[in-house]
C-alpha positions as CSV (number, residue, x, y, z in Angstrom):
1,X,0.0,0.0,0.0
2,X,1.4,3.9,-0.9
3,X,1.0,6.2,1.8
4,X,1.3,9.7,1.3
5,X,4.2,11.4,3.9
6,X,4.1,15.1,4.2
7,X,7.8,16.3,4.5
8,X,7.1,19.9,4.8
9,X,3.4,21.2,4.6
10,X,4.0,24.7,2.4
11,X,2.3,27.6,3.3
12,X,0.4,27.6,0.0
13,X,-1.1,24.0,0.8
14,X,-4.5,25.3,0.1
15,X,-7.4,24.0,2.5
16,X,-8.8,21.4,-0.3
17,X,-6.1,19.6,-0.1
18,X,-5.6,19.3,3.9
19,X,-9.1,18.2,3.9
20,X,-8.4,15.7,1.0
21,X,-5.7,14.1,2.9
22,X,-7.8,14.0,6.1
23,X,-10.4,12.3,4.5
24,X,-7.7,9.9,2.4
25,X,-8.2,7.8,5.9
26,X,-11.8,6.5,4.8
27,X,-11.0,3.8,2.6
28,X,-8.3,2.2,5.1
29,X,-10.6,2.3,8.0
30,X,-13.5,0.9,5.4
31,X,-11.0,-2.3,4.6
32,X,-10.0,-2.4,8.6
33,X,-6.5,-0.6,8.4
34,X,-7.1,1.1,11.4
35,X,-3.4,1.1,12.6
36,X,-3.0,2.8,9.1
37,X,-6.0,5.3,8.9
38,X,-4.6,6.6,12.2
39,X,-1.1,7.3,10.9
40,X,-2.3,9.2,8.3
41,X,-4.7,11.0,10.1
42,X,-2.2,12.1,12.4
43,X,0.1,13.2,9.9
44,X,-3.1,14.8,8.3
45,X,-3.7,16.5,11.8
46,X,-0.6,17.7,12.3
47,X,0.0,19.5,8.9
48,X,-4.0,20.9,9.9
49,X,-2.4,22.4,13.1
50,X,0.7,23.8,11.3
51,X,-1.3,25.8,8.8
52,X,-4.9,26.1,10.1
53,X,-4.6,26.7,13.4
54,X,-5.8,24.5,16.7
55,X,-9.2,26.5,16.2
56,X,-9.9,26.0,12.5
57,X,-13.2,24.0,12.1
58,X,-11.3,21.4,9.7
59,X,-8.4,21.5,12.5
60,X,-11.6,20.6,15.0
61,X,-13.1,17.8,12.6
62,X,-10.0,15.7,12.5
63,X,-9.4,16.0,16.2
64,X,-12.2,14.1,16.4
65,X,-12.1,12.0,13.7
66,X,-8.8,10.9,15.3
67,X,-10.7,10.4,18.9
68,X,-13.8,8.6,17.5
69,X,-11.1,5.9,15.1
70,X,-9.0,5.8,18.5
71,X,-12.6,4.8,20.1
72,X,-13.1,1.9,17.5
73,X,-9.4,0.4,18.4
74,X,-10.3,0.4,21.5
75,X,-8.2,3.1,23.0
76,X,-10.5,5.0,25.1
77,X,-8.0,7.0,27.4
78,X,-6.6,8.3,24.1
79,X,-10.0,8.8,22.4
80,X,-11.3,10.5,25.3
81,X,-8.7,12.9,25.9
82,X,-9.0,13.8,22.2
83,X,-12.8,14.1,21.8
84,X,-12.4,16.6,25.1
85,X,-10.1,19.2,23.3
């Protein structure tokens, strides 16, 4: 499987694609790659923080996106403390 690695997110990364990427995690969690959806949604996160901001609505929907696929592996401590930020 390719995953897609973000080196350096560039200040002209415009919000399309951040939210592409964050939703690139559908189809892994869909065939039960849920050790893989979560890597790239944490990269996806992360480049979401960088340029958006902690407060951004799209920054906000893959928090929790993050918490609630955290939730299905059965990480509740984890999935819990994200779903509170």
């Amino acid at each position: 499987m390719r995953r897609l690695r973000l080196a350096k997110v560039s200040p002209n990364v415009p919000l399309a694609v951040l939210d592409a990427l964050s939703r690139s995690v559908l189809p892994l969690r869909a065939k039960g790659d849920l050790a893989g959806a979560e890597a790239l949604l944490r990269e996806a996160l992360q480049a979401q923080r960088e340029m958006l901001g902690n407060t951004h609505p799209s920054t906000h929907t893959s928090v929790n996106n993050l918490g609630l696929l955290r939730w299905a592996k059965g990480d509740l401590v984890s999935a819990e403390e994200l779903l509170r930020e």
